[in-house]
mmCIF file as gemmi writes it, N, C-alpha and C atoms, coordinates in Angstrom:
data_model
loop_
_atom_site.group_PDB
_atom_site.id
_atom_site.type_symbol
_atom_site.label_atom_id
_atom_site.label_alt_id
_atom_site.label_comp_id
_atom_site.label_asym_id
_atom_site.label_entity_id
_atom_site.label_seq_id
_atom_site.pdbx_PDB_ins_code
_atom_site.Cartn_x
_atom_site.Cartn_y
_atom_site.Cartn_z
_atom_site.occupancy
_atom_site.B_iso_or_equiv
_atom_site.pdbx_formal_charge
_atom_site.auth_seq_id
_atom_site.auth_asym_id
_atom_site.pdbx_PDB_model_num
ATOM 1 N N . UNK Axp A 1 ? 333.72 195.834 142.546 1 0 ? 1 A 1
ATOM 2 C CA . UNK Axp A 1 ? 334.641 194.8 142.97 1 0 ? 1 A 1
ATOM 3 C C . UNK Axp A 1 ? 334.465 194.569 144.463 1 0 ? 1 A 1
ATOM 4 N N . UNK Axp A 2 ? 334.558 193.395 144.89 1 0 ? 2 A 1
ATOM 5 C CA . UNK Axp A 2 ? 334.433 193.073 146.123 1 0 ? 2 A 1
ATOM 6 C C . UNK Axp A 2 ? 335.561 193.27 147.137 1 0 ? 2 A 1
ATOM 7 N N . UNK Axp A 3 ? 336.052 194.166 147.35 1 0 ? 3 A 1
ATOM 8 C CA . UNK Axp A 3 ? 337.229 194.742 148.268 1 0 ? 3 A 1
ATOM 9 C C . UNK Axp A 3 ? 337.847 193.277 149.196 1 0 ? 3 A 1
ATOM 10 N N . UNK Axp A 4 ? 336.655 192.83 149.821 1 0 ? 4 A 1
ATOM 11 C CA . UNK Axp A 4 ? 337.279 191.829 150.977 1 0 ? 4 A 1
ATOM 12 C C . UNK Axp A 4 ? 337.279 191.101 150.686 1 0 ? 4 A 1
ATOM 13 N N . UNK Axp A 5 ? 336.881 190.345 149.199 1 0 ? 5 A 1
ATOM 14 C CA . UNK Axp A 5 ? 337.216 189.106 148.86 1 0 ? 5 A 1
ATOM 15 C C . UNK Axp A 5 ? 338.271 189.081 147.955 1 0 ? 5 A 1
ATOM 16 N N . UNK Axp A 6 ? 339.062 190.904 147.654 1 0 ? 6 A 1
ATOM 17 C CA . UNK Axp A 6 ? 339.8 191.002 146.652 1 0 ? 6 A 1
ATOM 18 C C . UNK Axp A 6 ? 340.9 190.674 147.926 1 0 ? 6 A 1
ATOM 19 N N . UNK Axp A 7 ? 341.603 191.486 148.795 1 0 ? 7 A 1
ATOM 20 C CA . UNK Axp A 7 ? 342.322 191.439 149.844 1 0 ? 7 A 1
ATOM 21 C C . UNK Axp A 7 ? 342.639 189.991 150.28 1 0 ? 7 A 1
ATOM 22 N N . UNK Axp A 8 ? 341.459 189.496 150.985 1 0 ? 8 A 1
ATOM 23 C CA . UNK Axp A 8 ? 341.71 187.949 151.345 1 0 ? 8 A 1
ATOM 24 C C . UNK Axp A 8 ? 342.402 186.797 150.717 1 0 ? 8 A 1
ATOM 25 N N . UNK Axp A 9 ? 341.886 187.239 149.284 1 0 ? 9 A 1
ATOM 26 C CA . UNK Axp A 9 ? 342.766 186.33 148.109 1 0 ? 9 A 1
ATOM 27 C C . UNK Axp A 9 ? 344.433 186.894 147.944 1 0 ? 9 A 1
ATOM 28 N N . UNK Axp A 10 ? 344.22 188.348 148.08 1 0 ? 10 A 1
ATOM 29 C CA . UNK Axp A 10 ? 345.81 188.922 147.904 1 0 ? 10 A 1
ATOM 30 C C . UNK Axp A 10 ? 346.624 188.247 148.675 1 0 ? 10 A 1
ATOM 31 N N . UNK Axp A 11 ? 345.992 188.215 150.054 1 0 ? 11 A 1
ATOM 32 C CA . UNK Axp A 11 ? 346.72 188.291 151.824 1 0 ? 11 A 1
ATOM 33 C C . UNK Axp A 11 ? 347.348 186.937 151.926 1 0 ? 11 A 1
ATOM 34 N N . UNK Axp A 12 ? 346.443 185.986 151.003 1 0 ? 12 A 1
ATOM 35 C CA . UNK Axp A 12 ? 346.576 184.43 151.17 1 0 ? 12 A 1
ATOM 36 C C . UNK Axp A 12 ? 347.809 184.352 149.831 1 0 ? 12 A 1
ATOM 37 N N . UNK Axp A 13 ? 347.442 184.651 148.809 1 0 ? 13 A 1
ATOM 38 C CA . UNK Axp A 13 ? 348.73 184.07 147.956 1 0 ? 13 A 1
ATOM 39 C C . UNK Axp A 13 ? 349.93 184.842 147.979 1 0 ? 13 A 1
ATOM 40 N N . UNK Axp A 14 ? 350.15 185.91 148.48 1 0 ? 14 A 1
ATOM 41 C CA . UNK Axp A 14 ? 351.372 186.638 148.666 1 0 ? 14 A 1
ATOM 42 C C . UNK Axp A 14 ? 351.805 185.897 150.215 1 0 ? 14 A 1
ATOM 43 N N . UNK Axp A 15 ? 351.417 185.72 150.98 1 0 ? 15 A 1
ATOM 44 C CA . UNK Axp A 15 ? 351.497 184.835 152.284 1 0 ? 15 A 1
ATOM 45 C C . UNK Axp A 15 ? 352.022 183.414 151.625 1 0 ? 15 A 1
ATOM 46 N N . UNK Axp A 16 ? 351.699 183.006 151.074 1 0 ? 16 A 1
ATOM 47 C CA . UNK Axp A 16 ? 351.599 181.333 150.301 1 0 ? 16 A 1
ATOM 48 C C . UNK Axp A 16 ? 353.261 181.258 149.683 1 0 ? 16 A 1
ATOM 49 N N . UNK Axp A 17 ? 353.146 182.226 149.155 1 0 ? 17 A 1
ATOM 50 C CA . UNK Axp A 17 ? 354.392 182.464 148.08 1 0 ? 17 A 1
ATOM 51 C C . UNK Axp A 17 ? 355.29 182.943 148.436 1 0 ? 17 A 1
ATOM 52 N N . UNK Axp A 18 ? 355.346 183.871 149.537 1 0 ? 18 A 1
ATOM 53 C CA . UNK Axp A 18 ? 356.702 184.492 150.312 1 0 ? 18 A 1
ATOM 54 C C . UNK Axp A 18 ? 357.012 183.559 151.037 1 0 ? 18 A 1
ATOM 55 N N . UNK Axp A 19 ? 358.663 183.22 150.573 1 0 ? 19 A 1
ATOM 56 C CA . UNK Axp A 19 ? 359.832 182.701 150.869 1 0 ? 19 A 1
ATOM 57 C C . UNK Axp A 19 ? 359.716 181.252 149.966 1 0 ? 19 A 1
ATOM 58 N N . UNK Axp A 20 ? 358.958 181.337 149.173 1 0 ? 20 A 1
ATOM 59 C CA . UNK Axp A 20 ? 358.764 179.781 148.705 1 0 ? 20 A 1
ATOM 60 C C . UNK Axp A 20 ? 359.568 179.534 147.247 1 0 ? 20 A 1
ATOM 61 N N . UNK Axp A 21 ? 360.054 178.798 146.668 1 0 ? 21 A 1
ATOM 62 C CA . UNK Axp A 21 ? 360.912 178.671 145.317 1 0 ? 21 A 1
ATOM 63 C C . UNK Axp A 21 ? 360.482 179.085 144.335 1 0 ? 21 A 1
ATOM 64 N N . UNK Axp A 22 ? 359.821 179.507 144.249 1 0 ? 22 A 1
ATOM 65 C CA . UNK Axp A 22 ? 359.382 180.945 142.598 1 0 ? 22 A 1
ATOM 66 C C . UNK Axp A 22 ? 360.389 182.129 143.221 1 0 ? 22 A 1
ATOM 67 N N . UNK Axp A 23 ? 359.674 182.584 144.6 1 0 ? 23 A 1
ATOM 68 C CA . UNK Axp A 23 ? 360.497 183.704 145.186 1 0 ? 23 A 1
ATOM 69 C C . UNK Axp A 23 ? 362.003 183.399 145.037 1 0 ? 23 A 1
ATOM 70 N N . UNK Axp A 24 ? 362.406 182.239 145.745 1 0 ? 24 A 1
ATOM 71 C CA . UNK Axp A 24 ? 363.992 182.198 145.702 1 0 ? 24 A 1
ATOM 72 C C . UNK Axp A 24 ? 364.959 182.205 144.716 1 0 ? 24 A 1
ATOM 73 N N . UNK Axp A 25 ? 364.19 181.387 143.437 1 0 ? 25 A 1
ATOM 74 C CA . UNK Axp A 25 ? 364.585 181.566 142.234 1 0 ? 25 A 1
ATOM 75 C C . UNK Axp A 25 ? 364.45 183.148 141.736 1 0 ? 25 A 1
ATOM 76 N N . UNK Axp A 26 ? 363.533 184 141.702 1 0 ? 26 A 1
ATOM 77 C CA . UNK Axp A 26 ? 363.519 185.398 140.958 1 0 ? 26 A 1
ATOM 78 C C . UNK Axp A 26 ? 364.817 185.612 141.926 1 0 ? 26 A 1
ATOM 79 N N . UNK Axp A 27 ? 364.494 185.732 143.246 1 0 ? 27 A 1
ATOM 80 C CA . UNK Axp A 27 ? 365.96 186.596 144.145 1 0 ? 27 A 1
ATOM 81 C C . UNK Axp A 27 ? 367.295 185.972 143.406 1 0 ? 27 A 1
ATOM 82 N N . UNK Axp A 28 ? 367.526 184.764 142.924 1 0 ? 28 A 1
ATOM 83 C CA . UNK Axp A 28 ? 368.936 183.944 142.406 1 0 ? 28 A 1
ATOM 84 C C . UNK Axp A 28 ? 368.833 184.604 140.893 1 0 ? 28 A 1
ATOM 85 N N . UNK Axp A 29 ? 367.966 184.848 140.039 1 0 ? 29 A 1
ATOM 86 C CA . UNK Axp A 29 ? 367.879 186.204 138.935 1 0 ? 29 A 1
ATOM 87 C C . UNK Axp A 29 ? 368.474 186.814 139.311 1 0 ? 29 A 1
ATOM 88 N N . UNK Axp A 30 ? 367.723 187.854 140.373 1 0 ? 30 A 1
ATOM 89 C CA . UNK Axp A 30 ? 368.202 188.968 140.298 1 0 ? 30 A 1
ATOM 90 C C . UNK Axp A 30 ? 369.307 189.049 140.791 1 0 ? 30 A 1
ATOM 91 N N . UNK Axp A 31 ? 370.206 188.571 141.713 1 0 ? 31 A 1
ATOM 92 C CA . UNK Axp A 31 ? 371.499 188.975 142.244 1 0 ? 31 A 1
ATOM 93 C C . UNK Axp A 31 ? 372.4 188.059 140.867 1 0 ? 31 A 1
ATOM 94 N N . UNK Axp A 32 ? 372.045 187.456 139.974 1 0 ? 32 A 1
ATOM 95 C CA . UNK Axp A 32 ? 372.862 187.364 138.953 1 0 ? 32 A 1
ATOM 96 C C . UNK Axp A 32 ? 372.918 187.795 137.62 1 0 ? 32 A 1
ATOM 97 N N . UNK Axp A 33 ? 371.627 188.635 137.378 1 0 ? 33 A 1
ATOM 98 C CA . UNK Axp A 33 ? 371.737 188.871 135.842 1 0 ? 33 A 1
ATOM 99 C C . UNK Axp A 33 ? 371.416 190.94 136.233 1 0 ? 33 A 1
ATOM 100 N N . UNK Axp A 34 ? 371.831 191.087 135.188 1 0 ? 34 A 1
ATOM 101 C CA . UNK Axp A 34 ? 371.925 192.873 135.496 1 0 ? 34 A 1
ATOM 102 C C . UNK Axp A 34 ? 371.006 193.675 135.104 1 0 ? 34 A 1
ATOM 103 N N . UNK Axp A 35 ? 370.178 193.25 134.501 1 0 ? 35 A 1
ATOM 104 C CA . UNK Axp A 35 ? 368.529 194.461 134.371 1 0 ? 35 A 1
ATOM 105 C C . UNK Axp A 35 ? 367.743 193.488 135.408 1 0 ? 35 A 1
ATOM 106 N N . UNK Axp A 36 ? 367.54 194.092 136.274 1 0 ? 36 A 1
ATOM 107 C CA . UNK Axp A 36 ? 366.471 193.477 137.568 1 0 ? 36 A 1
ATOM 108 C C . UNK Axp A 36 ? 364.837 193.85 137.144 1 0 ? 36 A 1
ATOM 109 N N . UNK Axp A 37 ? 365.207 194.511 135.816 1 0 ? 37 A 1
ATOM 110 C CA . UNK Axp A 37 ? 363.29 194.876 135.589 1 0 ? 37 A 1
ATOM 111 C C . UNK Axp A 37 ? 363.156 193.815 134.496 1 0 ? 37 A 1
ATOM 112 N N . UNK Axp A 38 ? 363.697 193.014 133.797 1 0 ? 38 A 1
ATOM 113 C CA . UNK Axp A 38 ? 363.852 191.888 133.02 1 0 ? 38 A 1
ATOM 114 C C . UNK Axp A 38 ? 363.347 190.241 134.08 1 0 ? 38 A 1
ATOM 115 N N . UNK Axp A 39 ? 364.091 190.936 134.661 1 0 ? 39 A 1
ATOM 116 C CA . UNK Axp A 39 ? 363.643 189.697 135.967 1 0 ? 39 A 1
ATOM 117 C C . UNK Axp A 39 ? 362.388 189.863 136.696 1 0 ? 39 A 1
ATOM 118 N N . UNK Axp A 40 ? 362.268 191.215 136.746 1 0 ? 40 A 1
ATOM 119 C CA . UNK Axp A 40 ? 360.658 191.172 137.854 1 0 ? 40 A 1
ATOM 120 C C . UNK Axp A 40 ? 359.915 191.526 136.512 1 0 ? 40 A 1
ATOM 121 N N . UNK Axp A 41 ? 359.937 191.786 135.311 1 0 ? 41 A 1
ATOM 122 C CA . UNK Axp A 41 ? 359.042 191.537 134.241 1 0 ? 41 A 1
ATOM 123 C C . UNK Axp A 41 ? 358.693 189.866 133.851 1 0 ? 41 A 1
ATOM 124 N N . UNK Axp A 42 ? 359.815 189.487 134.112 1 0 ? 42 A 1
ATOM 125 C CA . UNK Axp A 42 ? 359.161 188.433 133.415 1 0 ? 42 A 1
ATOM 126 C C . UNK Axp A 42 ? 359.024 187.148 134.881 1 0 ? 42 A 1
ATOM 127 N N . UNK Axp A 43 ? 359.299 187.359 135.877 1 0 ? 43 A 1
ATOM 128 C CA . UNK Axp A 43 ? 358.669 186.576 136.349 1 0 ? 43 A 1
ATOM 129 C C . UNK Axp A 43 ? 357.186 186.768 137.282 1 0 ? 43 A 1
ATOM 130 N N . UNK Axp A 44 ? 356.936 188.141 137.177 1 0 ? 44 A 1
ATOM 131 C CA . UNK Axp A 44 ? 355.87 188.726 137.297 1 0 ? 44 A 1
ATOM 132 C C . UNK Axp A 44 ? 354.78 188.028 135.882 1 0 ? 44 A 1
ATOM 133 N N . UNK Axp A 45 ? 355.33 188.18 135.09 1 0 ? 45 A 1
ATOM 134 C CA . UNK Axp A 45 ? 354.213 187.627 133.842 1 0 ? 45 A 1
ATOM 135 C C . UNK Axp A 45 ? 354.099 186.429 134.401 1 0 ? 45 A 1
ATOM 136 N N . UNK Axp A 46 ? 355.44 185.19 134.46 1 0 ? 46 A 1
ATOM 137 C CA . UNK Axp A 46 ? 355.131 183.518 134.827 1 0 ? 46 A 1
ATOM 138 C C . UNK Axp A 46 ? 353.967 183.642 135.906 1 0 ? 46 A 1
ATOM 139 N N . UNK Axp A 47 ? 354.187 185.267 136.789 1 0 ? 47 A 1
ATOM 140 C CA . UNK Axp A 47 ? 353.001 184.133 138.161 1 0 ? 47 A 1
ATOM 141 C C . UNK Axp A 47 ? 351.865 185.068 137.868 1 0 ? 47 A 1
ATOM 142 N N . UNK Axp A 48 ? 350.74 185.742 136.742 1 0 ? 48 A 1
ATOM 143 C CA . UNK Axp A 48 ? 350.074 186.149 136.172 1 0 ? 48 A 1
ATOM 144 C C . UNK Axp A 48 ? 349.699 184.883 135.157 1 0 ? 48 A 1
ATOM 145 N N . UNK Axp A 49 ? 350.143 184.537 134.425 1 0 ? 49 A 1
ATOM 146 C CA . UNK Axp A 49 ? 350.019 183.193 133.45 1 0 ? 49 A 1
ATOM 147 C C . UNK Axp A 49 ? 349.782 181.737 134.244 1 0 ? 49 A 1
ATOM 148 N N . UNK Axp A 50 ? 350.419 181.729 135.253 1 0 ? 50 A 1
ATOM 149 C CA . UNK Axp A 50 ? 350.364 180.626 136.119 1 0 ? 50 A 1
ATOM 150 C C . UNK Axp A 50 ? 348.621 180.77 136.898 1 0 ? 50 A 1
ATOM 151 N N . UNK Axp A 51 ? 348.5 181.884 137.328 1 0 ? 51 A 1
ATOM 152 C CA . UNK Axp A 51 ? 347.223 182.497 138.189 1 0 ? 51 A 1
ATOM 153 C C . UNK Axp A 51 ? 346.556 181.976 137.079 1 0 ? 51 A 1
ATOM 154 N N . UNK Axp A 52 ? 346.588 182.648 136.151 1 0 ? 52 A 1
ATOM 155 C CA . UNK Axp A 52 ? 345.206 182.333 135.146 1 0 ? 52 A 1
ATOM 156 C C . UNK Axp A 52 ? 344.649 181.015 134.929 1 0 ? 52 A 1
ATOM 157 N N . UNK Axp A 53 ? 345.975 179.855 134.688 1 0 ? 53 A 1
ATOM 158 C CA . UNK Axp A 53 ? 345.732 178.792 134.452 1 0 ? 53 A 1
ATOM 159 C C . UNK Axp A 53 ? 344.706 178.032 135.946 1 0 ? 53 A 1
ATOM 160 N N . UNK Axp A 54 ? 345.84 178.685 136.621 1 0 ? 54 A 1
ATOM 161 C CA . UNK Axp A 54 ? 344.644 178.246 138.22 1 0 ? 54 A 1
ATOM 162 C C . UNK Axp A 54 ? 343.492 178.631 138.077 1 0 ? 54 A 1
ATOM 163 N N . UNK Axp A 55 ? 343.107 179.852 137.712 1 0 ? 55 A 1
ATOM 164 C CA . UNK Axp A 55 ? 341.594 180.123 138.028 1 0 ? 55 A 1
ATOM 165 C C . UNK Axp A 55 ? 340.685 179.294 136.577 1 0 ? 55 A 1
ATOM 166 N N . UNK Axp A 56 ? 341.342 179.455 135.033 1 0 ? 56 A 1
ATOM 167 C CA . UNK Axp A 56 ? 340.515 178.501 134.418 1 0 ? 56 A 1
ATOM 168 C C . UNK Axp A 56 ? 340.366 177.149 135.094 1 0 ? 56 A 1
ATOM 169 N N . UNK Axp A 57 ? 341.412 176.044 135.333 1 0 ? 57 A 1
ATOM 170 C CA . UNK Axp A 57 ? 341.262 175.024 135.902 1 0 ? 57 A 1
ATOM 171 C C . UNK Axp A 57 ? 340.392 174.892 137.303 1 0 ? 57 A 1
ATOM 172 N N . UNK Axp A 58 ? 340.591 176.12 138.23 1 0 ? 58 A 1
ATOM 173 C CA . UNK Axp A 58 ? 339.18 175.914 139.324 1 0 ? 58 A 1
ATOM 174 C C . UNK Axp A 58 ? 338.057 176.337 138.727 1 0 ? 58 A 1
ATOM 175 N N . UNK Axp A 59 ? 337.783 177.206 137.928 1 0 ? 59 A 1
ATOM 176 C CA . UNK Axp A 59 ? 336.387 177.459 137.521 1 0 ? 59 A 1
ATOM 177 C C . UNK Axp A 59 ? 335.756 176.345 136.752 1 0 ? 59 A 1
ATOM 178 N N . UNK Axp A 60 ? 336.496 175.477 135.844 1 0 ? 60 A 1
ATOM 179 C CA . UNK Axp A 60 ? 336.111 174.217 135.494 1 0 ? 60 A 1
ATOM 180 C C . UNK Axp A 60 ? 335.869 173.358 136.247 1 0 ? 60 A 1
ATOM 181 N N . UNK Axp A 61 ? 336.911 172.669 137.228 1 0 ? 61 A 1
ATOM 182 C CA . UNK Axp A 61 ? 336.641 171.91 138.278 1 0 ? 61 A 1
ATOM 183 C C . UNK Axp A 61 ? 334.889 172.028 139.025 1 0 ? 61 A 1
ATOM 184 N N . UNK Axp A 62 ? 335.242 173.435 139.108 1 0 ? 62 A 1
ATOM 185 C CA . UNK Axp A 62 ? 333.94 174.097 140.329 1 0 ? 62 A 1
ATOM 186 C C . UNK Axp A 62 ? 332.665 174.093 139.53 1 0 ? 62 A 1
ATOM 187 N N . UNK Axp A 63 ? 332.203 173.328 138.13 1 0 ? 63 A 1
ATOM 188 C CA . UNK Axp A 63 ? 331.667 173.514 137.223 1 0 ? 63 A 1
ATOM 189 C C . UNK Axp A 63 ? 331.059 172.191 137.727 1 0 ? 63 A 1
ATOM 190 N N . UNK Axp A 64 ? 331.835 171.464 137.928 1 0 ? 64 A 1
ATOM 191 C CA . UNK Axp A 64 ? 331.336 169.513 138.032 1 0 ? 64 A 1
ATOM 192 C C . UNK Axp A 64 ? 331.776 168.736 139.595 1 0 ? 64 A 1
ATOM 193 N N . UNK Axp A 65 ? 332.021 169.553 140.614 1 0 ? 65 A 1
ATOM 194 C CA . UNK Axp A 65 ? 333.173 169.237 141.662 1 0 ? 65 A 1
ATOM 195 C C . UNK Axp A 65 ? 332.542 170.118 142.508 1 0 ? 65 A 1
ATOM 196 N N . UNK Axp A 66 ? 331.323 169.489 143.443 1 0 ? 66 A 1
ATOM 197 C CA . UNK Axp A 66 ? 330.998 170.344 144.685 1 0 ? 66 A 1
ATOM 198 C C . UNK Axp A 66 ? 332.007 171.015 145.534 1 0 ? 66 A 1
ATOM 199 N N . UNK Axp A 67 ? 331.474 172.147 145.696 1 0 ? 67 A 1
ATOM 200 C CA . UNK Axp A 67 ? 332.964 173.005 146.909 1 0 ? 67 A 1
ATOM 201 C C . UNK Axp A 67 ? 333.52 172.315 148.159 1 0 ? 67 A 1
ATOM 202 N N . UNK Axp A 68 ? 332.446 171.766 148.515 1 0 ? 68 A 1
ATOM 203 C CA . UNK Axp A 68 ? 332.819 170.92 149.948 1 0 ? 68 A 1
ATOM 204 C C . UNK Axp A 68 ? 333.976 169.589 149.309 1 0 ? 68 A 1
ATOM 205 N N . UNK Axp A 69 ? 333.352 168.692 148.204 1 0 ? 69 A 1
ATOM 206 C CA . UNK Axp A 69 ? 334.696 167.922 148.083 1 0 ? 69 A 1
ATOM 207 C C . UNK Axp A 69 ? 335.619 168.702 147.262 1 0 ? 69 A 1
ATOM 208 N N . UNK Axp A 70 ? 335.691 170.036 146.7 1 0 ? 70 A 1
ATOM 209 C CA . UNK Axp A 70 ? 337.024 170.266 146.834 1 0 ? 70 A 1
ATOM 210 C C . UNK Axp A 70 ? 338.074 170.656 147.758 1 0 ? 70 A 1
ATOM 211 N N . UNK Axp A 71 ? 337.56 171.638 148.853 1 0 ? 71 A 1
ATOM 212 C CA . UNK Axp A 71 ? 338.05 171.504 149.961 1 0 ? 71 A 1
ATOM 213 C C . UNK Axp A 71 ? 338.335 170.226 150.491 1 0 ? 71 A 1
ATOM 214 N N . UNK Axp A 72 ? 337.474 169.486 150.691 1 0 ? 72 A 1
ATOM 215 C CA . UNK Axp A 72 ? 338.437 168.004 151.576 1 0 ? 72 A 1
ATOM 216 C C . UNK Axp A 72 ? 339.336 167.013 150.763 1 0 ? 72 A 1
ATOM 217 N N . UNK Axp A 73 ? 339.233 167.799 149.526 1 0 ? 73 A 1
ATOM 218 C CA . UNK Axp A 73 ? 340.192 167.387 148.728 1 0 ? 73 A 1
ATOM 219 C C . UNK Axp A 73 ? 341.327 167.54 148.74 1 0 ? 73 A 1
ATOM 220 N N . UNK Axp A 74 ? 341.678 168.79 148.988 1 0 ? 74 A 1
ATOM 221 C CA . UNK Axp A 74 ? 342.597 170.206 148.945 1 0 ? 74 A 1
ATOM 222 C C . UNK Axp A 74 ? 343.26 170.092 150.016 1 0 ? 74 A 1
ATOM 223 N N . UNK Axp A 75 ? 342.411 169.401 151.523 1 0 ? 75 A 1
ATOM 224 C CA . UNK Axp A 75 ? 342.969 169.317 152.507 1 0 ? 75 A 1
ATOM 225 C C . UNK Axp A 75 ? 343.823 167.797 152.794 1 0 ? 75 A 1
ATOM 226 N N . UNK Axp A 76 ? 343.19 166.893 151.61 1 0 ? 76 A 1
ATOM 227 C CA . UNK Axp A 76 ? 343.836 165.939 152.186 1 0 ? 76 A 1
ATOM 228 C C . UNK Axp A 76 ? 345.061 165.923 151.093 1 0 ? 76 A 1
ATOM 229 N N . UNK Axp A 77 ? 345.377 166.452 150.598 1 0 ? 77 A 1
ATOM 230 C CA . UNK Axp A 77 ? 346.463 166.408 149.757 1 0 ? 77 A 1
ATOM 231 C C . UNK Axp A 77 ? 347.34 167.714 150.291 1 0 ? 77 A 1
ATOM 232 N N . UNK Axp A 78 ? 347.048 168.167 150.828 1 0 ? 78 A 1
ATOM 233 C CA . UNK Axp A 78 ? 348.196 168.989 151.993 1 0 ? 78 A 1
ATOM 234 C C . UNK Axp A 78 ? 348.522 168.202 153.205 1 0 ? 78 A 1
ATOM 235 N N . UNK Axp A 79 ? 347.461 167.727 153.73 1 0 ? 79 A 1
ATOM 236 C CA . UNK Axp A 79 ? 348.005 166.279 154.729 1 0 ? 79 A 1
ATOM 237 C C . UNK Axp A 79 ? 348.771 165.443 154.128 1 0 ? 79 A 1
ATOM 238 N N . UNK Axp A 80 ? 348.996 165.161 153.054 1 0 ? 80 A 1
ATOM 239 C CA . UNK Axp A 80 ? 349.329 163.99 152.566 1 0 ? 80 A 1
ATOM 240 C C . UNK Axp A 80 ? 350.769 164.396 152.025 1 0 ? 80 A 1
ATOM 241 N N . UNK Axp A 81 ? 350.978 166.143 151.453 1 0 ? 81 A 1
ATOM 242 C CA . UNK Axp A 81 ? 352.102 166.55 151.181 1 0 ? 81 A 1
ATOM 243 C C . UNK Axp A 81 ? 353.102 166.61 152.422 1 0 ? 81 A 1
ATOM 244 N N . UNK Axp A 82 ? 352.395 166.811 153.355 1 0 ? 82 A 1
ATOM 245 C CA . UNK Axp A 82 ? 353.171 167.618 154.878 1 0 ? 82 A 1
ATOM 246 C C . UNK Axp A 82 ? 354.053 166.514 155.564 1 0 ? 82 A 1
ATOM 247 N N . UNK Axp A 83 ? 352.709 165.667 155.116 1 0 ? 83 A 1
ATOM 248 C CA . UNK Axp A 83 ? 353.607 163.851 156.15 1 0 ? 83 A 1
ATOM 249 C C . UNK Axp A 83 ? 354.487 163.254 155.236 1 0 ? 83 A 1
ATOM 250 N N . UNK Axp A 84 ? 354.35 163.656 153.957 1 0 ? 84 A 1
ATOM 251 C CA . UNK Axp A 84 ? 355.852 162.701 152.898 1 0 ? 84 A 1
ATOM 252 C C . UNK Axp A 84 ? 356.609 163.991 153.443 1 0 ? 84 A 1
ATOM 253 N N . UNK Axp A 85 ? 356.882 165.293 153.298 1 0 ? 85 A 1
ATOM 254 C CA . UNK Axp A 85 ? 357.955 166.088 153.814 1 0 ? 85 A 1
ATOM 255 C C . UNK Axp A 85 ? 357.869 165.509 155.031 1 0 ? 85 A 1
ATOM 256 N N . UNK Axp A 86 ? 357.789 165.311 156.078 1 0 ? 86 A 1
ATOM 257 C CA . UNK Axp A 86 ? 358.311 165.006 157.018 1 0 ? 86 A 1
ATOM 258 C C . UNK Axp A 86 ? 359.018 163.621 157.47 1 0 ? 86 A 1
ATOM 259 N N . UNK Axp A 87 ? 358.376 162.801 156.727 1 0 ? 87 A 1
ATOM 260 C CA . UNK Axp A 87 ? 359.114 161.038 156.75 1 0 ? 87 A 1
ATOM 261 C C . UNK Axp A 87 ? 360.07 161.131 155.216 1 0 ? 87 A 1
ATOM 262 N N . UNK Axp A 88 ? 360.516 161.887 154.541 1 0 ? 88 A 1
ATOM 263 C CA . UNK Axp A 88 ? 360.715 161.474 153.139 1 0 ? 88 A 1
ATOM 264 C C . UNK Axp A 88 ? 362.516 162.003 154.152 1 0 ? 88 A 1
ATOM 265 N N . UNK Axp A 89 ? 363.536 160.821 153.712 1 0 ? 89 A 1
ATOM 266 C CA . UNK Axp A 89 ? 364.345 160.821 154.304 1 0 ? 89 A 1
ATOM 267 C C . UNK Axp A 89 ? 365.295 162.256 153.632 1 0 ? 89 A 1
């Protein structure tokens, strides 16, 4: 296994995902329902099931979809998310 390409990927989606609404929702679970391993079971599975679907859908993409236009793809649709959050009244 490739250690630093395992890490880098960790560093980036746990970074990505902390504080973001998957997180806030499990935390609104858990301070309301009373087995907290029901809650980090199963929303641990949603973002395992969710991952997977990401990596089939990029490994397909990356099948027919040079890397370079997916990146400037990737980037302009984060430009494009960042500036409607910021003008979207």
């Amino acid at each position: 296994m490739n250690l630093k390409l395992f890490f880098t990927i960790f560093i980036s989606v746990f970074l990505a995902e902390f504080g973001d609404k998957t997180q806030l929702a499990t935390m609104g679970f858990a301070a309301t329902q009373p087995s907290k391993w029901v809650v980090f079971l199963a929303s641990a599975s949603a973002l395992v099931l969710s991952s997977l679907v990401g990596v089939l859908v990029g490994s397909t993409i990356g099948e027919h979809v040079n890397a370079h236009h997916i990146k400037r793809i990737a980037g302009a649709l984060f430009l494009a998310i960042g500036i409607w959050l910021i003008i979207k009244p």
